[in-house]
Every structure is written in C-alpha cells, then in structure tokens.
PyMOL commands that place a pseudoatom at each C-alpha (Angstrom):
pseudoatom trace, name=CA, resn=UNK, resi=1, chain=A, elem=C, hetatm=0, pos=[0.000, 0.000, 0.000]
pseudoatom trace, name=CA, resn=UNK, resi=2, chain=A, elem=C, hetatm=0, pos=[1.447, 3.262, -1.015]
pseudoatom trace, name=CA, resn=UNK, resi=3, chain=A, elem=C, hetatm=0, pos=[2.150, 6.140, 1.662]
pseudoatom trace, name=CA, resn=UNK, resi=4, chain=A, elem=C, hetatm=0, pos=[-0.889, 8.040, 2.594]
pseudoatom trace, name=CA, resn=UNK, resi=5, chain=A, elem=C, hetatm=0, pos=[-3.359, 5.790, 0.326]
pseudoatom trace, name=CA, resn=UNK, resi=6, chain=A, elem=C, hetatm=0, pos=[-6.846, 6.041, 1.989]
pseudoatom trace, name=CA, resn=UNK, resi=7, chain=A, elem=C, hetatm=0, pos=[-8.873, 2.937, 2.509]
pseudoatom trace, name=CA, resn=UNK, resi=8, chain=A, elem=C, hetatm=0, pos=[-11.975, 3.588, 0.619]
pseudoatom trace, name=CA, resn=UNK, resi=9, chain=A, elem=C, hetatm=0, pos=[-14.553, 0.621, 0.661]
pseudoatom trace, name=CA, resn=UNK, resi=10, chain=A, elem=C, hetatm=0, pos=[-16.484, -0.432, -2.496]
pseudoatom trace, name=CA, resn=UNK, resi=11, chain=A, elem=C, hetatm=0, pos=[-19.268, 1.422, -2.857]
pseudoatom trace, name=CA, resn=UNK, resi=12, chain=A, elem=C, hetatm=0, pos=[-18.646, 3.978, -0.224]
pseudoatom trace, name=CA, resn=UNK, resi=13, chain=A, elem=C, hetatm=0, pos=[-21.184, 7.447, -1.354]
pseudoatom trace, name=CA, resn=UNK, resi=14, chain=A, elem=C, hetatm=0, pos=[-19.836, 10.280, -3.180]
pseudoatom trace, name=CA, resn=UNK, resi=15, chain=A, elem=C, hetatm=0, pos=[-18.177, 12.911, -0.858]
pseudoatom trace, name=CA, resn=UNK, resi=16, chain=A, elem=C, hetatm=0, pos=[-16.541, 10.347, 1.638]
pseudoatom trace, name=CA, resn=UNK, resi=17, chain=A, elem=C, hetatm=0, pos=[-13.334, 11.021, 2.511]
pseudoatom trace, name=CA, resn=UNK, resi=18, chain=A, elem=C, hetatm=0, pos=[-10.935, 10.201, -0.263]
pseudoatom trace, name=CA, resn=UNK, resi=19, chain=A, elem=C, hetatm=0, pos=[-13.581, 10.681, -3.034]
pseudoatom trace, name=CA, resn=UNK, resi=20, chain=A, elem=C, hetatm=0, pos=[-13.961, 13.233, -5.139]
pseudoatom trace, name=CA, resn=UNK, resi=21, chain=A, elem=C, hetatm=0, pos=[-17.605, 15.099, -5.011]
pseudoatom trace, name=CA, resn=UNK, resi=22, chain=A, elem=C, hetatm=0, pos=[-19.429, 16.751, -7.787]
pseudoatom trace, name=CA, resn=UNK, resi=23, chain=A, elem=C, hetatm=0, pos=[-17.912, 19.161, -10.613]
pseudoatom trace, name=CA, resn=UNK, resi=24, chain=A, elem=C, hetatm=0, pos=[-16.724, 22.224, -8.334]
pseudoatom trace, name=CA, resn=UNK, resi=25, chain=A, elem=C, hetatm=0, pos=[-17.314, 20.967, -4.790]
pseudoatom trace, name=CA, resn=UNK, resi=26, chain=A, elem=C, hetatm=0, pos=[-14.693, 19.970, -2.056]
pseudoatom trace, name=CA, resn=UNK, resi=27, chain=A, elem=C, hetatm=0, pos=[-14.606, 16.195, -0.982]
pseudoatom trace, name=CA, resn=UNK, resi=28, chain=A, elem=C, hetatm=0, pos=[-15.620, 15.256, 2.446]
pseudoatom trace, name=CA, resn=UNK, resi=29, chain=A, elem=C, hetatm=0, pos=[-17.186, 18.941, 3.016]
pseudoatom trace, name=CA, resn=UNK, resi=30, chain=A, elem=C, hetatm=0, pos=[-20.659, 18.303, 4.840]
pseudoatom trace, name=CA, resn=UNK, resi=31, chain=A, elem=C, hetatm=0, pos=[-23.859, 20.406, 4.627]
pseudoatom trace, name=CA, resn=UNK, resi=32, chain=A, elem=C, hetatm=0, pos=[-22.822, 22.614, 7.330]
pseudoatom trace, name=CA, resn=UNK, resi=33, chain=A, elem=C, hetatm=0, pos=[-19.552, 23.191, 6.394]
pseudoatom trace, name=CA, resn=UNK, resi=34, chain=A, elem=C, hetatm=0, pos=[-20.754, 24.322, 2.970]
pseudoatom trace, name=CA, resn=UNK, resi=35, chain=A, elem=C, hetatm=0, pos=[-22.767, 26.644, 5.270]
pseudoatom trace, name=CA, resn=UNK, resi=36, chain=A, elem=C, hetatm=0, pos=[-20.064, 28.268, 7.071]
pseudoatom trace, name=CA, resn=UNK, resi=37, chain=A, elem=C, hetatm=0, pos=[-18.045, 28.366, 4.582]
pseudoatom trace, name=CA, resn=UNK, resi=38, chain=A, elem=C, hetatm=0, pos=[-20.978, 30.754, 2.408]
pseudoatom trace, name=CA, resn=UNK, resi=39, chain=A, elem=C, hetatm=0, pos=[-21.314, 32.385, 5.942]
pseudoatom trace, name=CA, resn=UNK, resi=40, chain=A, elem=C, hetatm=0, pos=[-17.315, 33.664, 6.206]
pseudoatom trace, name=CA, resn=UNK, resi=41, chain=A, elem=C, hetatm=0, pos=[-17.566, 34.584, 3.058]
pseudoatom trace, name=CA, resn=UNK, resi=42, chain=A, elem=C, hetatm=0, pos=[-20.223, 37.172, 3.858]
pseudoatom trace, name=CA, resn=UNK, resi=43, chain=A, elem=C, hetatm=0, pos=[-18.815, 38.337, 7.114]
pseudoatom trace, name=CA, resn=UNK, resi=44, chain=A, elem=C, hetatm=0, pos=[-15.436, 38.903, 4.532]
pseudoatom trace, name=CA, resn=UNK, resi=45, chain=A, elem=C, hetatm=0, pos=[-17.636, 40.771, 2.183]
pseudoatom trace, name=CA, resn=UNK, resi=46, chain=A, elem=C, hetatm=0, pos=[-18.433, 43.322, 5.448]
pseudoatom trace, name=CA, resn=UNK, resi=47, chain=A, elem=C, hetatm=0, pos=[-15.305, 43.378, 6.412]
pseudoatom trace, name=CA, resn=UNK, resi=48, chain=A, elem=C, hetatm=0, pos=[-13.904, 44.060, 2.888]
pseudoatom trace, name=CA, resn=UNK, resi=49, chain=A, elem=C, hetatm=0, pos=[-16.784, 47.227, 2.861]
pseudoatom trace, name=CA, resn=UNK, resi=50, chain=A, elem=C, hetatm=0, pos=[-15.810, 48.387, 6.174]
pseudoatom trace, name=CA, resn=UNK, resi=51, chain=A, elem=C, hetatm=0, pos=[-11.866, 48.619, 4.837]
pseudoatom trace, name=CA, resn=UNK, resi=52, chain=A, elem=C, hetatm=0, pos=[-12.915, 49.895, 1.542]
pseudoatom trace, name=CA, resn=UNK, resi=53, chain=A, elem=C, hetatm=0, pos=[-15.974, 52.354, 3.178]
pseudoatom trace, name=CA, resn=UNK, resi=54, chain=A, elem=C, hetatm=0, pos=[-14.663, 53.401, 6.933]
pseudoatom trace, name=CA, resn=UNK, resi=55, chain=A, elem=C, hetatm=0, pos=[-15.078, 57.217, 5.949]
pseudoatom trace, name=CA, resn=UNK, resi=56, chain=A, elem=C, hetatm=0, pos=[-18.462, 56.718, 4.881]
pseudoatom trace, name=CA, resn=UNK, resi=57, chain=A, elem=C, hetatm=0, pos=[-21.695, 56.541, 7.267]
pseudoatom trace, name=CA, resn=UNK, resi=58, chain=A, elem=C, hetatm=0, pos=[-21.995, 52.932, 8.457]
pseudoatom trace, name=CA, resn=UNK, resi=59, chain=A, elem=C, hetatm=0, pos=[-24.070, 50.716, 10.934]
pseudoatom trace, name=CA, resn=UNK, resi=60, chain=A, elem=C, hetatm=0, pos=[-24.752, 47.218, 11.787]
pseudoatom trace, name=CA, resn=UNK, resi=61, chain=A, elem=C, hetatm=0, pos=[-27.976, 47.804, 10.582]
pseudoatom trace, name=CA, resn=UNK, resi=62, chain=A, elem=C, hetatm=0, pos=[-26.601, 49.049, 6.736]
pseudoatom trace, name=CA, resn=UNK, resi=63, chain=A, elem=C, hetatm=0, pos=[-23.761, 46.583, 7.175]
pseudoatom trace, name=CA, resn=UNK, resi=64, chain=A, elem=C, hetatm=0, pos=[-26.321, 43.594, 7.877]
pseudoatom trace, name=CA, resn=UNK, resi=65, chain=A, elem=C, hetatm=0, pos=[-28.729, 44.280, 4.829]
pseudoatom trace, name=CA, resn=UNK, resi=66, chain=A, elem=C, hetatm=0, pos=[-25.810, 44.141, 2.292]
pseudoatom trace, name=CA, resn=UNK, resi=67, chain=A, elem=C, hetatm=0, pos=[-25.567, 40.551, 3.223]
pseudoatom trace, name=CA, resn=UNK, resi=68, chain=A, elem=C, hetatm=0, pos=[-29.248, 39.706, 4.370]
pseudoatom trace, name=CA, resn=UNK, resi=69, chain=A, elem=C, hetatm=0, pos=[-28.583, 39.134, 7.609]
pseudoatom trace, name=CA, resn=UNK, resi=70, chain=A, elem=C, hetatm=0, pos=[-30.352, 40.579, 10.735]
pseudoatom trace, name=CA, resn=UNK, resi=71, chain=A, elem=C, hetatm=0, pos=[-28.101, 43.423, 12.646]
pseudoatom trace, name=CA, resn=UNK, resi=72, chain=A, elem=C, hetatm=0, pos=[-27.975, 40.836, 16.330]
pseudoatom trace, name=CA, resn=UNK, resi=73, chain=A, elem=C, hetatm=0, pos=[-26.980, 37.734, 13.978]
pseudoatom trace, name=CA, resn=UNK, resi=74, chain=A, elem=C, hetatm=0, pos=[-24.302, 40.155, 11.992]
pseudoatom trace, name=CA, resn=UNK, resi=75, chain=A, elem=C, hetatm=0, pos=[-22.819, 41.207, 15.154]
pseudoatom trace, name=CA, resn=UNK, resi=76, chain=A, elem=C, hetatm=0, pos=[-22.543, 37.822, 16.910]
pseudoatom trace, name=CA, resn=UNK, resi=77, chain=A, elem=C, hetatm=0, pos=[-20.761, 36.037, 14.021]
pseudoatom trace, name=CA, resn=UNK, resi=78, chain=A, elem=C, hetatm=0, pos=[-19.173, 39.170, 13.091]
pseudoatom trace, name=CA, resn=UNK, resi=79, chain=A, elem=C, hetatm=0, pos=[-17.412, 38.626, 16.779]
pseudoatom trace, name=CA, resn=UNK, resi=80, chain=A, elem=C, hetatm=0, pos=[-16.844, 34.662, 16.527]
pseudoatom trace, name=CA, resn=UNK, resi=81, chain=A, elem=C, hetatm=0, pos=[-15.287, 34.904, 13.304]
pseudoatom trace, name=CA, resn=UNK, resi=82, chain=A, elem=C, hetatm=0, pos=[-12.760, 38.677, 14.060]
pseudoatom trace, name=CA, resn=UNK, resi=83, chain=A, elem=C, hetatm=0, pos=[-12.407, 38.669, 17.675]
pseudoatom trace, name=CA, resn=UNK, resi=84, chain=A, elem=C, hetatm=0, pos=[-14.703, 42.006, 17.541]
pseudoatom trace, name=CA, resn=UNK, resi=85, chain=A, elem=C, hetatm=0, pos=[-18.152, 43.269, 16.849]
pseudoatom trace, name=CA, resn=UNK, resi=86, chain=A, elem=C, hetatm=0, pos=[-18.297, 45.240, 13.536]
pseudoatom trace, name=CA, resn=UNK, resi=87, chain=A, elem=C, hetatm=0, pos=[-18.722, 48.569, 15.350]
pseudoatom trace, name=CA, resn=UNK, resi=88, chain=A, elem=C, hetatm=0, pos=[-15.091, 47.912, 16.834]
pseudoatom trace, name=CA, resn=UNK, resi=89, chain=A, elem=C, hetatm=0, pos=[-13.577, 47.139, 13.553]
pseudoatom trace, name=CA, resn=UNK, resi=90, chain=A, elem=C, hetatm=0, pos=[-15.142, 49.947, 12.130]
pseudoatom trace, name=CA, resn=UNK, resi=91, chain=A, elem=C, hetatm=0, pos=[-13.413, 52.131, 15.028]
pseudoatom trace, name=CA, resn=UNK, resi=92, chain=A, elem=C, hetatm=0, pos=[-10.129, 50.611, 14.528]
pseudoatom trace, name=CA, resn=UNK, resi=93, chain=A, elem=C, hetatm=0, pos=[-10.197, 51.093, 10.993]
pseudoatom trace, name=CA, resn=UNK, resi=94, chain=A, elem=C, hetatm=0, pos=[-10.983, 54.707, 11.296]
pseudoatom trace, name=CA, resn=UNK, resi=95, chain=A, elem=C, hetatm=0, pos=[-8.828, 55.207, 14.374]
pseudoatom trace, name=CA, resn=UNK, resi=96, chain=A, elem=C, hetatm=0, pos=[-5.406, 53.910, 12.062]
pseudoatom trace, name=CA, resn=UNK, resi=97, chain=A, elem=C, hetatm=0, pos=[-6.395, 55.801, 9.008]
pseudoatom trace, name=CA, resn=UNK, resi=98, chain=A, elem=C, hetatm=0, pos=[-7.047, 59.044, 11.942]
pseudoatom trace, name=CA, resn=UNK, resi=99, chain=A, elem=C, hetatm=0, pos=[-3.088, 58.484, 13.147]
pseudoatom trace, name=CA, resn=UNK, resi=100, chain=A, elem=C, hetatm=0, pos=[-1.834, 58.447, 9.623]
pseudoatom trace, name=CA, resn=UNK, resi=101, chain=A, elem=C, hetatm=0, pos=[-3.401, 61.975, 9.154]
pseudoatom trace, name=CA, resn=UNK, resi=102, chain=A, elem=C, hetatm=0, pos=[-2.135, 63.370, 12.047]
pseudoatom trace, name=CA, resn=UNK, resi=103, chain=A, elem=C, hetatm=0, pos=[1.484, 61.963, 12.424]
pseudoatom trace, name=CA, resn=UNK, resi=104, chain=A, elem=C, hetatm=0, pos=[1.403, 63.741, 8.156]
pseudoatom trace, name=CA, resn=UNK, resi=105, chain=A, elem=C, hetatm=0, pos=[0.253, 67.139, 10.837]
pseudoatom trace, name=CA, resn=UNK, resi=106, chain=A, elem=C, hetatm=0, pos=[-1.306, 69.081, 7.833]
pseudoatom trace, name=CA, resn=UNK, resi=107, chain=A, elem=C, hetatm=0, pos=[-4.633, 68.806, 9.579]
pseudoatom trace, name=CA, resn=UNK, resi=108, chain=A, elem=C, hetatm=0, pos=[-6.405, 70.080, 12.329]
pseudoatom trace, name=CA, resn=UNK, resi=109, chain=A, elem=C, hetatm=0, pos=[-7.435, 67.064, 14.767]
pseudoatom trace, name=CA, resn=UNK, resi=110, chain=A, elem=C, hetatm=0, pos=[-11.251, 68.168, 13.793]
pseudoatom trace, name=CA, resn=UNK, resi=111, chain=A, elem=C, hetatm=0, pos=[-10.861, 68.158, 10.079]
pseudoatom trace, name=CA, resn=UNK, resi=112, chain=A, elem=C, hetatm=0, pos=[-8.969, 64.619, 10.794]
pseudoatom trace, name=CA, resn=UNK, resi=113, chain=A, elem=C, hetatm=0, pos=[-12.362, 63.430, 12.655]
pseudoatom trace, name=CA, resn=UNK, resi=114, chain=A, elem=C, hetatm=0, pos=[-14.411, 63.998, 10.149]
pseudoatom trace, name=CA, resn=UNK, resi=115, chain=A, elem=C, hetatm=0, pos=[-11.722, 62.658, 7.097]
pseudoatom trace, name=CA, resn=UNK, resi=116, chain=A, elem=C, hetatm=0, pos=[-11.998, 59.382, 8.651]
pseudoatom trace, name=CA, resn=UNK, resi=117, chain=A, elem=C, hetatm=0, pos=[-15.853, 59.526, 8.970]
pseudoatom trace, name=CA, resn=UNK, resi=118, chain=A, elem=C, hetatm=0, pos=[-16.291, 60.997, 12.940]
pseudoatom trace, name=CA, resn=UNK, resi=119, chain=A, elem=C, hetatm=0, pos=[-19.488, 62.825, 13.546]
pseudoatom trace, name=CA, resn=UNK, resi=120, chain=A, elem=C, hetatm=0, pos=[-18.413, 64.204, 16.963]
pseudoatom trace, name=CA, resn=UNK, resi=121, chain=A, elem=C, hetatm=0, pos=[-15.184, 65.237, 18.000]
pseudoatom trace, name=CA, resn=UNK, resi=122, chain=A, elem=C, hetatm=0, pos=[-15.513, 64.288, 21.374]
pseudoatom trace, name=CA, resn=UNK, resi=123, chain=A, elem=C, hetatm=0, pos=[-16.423, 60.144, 20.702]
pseudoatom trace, name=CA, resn=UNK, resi=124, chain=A, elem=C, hetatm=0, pos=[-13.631, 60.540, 18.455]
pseudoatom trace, name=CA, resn=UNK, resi=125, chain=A, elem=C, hetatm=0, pos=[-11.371, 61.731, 20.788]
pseudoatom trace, name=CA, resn=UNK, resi=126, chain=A, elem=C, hetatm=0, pos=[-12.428, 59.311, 23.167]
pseudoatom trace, name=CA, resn=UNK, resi=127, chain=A, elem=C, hetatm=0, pos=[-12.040, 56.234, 21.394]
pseudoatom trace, name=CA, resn=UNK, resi=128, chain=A, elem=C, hetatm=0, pos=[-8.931, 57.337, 20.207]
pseudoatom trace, name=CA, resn=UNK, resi=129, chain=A, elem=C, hetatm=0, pos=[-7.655, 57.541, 23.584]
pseudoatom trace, name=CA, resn=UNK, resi=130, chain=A, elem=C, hetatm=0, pos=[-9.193, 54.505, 24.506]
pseudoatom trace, name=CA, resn=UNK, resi=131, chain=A, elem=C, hetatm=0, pos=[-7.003, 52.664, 21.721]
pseudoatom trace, name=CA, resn=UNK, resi=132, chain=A, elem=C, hetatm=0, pos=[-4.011, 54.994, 21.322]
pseudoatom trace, name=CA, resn=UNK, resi=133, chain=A, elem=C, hetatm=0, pos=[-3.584, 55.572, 25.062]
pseudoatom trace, name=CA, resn=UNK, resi=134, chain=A, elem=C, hetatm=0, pos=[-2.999, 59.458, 24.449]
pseudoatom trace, name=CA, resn=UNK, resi=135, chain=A, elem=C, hetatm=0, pos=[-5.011, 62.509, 22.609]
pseudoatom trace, name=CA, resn=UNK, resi=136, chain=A, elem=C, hetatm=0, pos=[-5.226, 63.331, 19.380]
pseudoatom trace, name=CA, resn=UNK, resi=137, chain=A, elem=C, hetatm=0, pos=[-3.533, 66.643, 19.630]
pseudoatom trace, name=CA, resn=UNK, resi=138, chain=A, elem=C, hetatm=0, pos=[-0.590, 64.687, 22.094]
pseudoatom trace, name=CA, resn=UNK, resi=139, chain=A, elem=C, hetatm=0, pos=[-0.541, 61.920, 19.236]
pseudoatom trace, name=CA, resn=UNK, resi=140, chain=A, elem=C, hetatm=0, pos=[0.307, 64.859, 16.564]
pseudoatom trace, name=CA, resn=UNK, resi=141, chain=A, elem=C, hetatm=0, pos=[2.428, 66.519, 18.391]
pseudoatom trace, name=CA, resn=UNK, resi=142, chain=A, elem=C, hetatm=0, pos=[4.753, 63.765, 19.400]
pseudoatom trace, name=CA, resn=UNK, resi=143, chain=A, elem=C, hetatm=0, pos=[4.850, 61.596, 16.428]
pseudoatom trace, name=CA, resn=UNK, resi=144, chain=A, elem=C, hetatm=0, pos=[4.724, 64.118, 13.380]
pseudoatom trace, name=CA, resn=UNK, resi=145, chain=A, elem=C, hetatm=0, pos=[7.443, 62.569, 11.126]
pseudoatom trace, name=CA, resn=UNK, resi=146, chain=A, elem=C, hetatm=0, pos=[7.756, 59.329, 13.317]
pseudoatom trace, name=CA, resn=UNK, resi=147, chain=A, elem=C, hetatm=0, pos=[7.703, 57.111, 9.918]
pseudoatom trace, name=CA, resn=UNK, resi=148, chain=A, elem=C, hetatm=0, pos=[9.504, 59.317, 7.907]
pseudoatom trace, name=CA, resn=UNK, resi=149, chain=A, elem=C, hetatm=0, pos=[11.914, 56.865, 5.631]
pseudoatom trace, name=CA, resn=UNK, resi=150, chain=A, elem=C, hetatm=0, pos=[10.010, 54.349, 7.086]
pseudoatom trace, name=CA, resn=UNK, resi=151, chain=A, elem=C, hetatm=0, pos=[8.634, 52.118, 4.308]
pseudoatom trace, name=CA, resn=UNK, resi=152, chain=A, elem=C, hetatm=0, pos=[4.736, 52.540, 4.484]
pseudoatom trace, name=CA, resn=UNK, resi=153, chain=A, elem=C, hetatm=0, pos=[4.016, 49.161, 4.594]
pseudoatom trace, name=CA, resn=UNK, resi=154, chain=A, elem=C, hetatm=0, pos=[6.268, 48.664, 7.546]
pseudoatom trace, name=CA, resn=UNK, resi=155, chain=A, elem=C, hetatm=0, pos=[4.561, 52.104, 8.991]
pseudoatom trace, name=CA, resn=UNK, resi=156, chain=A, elem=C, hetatm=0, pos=[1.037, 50.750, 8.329]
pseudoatom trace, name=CA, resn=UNK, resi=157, chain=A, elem=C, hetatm=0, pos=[2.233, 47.661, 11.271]
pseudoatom trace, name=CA, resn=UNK, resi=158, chain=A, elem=C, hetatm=0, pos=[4.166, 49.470, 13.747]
pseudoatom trace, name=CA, resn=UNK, resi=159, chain=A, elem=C, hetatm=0, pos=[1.623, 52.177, 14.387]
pseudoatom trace, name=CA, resn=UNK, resi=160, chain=A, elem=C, hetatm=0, pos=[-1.941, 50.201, 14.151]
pseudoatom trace, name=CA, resn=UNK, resi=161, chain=A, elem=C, hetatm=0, pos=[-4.034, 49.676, 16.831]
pseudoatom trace, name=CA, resn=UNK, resi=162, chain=A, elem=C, hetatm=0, pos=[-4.529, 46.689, 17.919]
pseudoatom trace, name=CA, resn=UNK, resi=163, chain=A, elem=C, hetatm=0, pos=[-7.340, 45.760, 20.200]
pseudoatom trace, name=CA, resn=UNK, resi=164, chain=A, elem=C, hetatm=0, pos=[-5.287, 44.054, 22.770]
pseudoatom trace, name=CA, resn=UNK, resi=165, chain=A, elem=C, hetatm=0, pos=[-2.821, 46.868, 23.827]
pseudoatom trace, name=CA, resn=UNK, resi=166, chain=A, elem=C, hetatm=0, pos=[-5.437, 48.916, 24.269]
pseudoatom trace, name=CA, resn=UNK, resi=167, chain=A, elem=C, hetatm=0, pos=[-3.946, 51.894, 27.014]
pseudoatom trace, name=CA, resn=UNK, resi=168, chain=A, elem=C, hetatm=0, pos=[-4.727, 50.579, 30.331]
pseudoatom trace, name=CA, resn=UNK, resi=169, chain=A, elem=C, hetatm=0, pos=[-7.330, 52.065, 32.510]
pseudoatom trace, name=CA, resn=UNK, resi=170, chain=A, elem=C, hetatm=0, pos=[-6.538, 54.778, 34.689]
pseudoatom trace, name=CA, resn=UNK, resi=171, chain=A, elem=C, hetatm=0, pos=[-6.860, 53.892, 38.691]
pseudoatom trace, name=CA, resn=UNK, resi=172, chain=A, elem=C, hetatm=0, pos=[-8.351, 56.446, 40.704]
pseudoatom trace, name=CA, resn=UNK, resi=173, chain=A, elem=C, hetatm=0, pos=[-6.260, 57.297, 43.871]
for i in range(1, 173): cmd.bond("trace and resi %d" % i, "trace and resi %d" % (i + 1))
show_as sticks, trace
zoom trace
C-alpha cells in the first residue's frame, strides 16, 4: 500500500473522505460546512466594505442588509469569526487611518475626525484615547514625522491599533 493511500470501501457514497464530489465541490465537506463556509464569506464581504468604506456613514444595521442578515446575527458572528463586533472594527479602521493623518500634521485634529468619517469630536477623541492611550492633539504633536523613511508598509504595522494593547485604565487614587 502506497504512503498516505486512503482505505476507501467499495461502494462507499460520493463525498466520503478520499472521493472526489461533484464538478466544483470539495470532498468530504458536509452540509454545514458548505454553510459556514458561504457564511465567512459574507462576514469577509463586510469586512472588505468596512476597509474599503470606513469614511463613509456605516451601521450594523446598513452593514447587515448588504448581506441579508439581521443586525444581532451580523454582530454575533461578526465577533466569533474577528475577535470584535463590527462597530469595533469599524473604530479601529478609522482610528489607524485618523493616526496616519495626524502623524502627516497638515490637519487640524477636527478636520482629521471627520476625514476618517467621525461625527463628533468628542467620541472621536475618546475612542482614540481609549485605543491609542494618548489625545489626538498629544498623538500629533509627538509623532509628526515618526515614519519618515520608514517604508509605508512597515509604517502601516508598527503604528496600528490593535485591540489588545489597548492603554490601560486609569486607577483612581
């Protein structure tokens, strides 16, 4: 028997392990893995429109009809699948584009907020704090021309947020 031969008995039904399914479909892959798999690839598509529309007016609830799904059952396996609702990714996104705008420092932290899609400059500033760990103003101040020579794709990983080194909360004394 050659190396990694798979014992197949006579007669076994199309789609068993080993066998080869219908024109265009994956061997072995069951009903609900077909499901999933169609699933992801929605949750990708919001994703992908979140990357490609983070300036833009978005909600769950706009997010969720481009994919026919209800806004609760976007957002749960929005969270399974990313490690975040969408409203979080959205955030992020806007957040990273917000910090390559004002390390440039040829805006005004307000006309930044609304560039990357803010409505108020105070959520913005929060949030930003919340994932930055200092202003927006501080941020601009203190790392205009950080990157400079820097190639951008290597800039683009140093300076993102990332959801788990978010700045620590402050203790009260």
């Amino acid at each position: 028997m050659a190396l990694n031969a798979t014992k197949v008995p006579l007669g076994a039904p199309r789609g068993a392990p080993g066998m080869s399914g219908p024109r265009g479909t994956l061997a072995g892959v069951t009903t609900t893995d077909a499901a999933r798999l169609r699933e992801l690839t929605l949750l990708r598509r919001v994703r992908d429109r979140i990357d490609r529309e983070y300036a833009q007016p978005l909600d769950v609830e706009a997010l969720a009809r481009g994919v026919h799904m209800s806004a609760g059952h976007l957002s749960r396996r929005f969270r399974e699948a990313y490690g975040e609702s969408p409203y979080s990714y959205l955030m992020t996104r806007r957040i990273e584009r917000a910090m390559t705008l004002l390390r440039r420092g040829d805006l005004s932290v307000t006309e930044v907020c609304f560039e990357v899609g803010g409505s108020s400059l105070g959520t913005f500033s929060t949030r930003f704090r919340e994932l930055v760990g200092m202003s927006p103003s501080r941020y601009r101040e203190e790392q205009a021309g950080a990157t400079d020579g820097m190639p951008a794709c290597v800039a683009k990983q140093v300076t993102r947020p990332i959801r788990n080194r978010e700045a620590p909360a402050r203790r009260r004394a």
